[in-house]
C-alpha positions in Angstrom: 95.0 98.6 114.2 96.9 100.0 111.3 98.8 97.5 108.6 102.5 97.1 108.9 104.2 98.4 106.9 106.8 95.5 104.4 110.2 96.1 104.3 112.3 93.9 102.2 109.9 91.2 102.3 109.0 91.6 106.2 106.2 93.5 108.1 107.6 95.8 110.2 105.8 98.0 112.8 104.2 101.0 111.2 103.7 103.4 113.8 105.7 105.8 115.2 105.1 104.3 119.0 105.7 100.8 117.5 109.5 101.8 116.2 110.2 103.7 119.1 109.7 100.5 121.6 111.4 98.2 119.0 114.3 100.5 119.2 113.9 100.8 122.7 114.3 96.7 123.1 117.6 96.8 121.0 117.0 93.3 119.5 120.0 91.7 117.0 118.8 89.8 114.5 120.4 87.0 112.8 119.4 87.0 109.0 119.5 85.5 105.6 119.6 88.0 102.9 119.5 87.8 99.3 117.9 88.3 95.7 114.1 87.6 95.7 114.5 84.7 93.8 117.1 83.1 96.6 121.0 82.4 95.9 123.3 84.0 97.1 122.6 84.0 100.8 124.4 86.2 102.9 124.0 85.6 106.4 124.7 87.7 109.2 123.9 89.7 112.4 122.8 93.0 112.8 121.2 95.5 115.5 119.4 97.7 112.6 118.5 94.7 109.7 116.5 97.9 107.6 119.9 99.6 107.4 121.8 96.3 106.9 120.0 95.3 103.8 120.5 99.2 102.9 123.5 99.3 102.6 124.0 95.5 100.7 121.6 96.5 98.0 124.2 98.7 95.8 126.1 95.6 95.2 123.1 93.6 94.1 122.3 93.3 90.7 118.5 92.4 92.2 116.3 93.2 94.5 117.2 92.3 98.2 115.0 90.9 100.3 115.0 88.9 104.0 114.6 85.6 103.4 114.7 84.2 107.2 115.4 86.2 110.3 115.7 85.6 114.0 115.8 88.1 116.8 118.0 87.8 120.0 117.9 89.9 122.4 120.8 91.5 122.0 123.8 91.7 119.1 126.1 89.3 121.7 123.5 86.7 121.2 122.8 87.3 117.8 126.6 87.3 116.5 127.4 84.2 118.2 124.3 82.7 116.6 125.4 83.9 113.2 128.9 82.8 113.7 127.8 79.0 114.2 125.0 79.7 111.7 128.6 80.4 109.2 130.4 77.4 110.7 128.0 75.1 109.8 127.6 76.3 106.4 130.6 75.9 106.1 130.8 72.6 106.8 128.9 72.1 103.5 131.9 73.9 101.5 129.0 76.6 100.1 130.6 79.9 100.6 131.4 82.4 97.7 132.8 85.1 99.1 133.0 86.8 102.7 129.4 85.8 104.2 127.5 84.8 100.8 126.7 80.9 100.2 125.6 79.0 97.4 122.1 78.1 99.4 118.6 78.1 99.1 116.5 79.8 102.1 115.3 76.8 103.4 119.2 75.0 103.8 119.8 79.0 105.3 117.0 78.8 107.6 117.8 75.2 108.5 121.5 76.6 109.2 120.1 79.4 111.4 117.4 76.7 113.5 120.1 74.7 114.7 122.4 77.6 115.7 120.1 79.1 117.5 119.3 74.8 119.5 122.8 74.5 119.8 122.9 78.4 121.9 120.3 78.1 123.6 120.0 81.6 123.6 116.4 82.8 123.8 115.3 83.9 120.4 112.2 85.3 118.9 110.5 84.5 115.5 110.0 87.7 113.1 105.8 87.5 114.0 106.9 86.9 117.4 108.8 90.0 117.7 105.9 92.0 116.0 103.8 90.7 118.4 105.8 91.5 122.0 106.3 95.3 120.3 102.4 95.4 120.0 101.7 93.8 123.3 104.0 96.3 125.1 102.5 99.0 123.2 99.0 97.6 124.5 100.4 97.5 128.2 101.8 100.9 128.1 98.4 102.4 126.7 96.2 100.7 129.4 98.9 102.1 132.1 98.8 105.3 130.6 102.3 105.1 129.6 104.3 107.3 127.4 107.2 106.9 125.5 108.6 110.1 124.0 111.6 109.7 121.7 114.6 112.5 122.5 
């Protein structure tokens, strides 16, 4: 099995087969991003979190990195989730601007958690999404599957 590769402080699946069936599952995730050393958070939802943090990096005077993420399984899910994940944040009077807070990871994460319990939406953890990519890949080698990308 080959390493994953780390992107802005998460693995991420490393081969080509990997992506493609990541892509193909069209996940949103809800994240907390920031400066490696935490504060300002922003949080938000995304279908393509690599390009997200992309494109926020030219207005960061640090490195970016993820700090928390959750996957839904699909944006619908994972906007509504970020949207309560605001709400409550800003029911602690932290925001700076647009969707950045004044907040460590862990109040960001905590934020995210009980979004996420108060949806009920099913959600997946960051290792749990590496983990159905990899399993699907398995299932799809032992059928004799193929998944070409147009």
């Amino acid at each position: 099995m080959q390493k994953p590769d780390v992107v802005y402080g998460l693995p991420w699946p490393s081969t080509k087969p990997e992506r493609a069936i990541f892509d193909e599952l069209k996940y949103g995730s809800v994240y907390a991003v920031g400066p490696v050393g935490g504060r300002p958070l922003r949080i938000g939802a995304s279908t393509n979190l690599k390009k997200r943090v992309e494109c926020l990096q030219p207005g960061s005077w640090k490195e970016l990195t993820v700090h928390h993420v959750i996957w839904a399984t699909n944006d619908v899910f994972a906007n509504r989730i970020a949207a309560d994940a605001v709400e409550i944040l800003d029911k602690s009077n932290r925001r700076l601007t647009g969707d950045w807070f004044d907040i460590t990871p862990e109040f960001a994460a905590q934020a995210i958690r009980l979004a996420c319990e108060r949806s009920n939406f099913p959600v997946l953890t960051h290792g749990e999404m590496l983990a159905k990519v990899r399993d699907i890949r398995q299932t799809r080698l032992d059928k004799g599957i193929v998944v070409r990308r147009k």
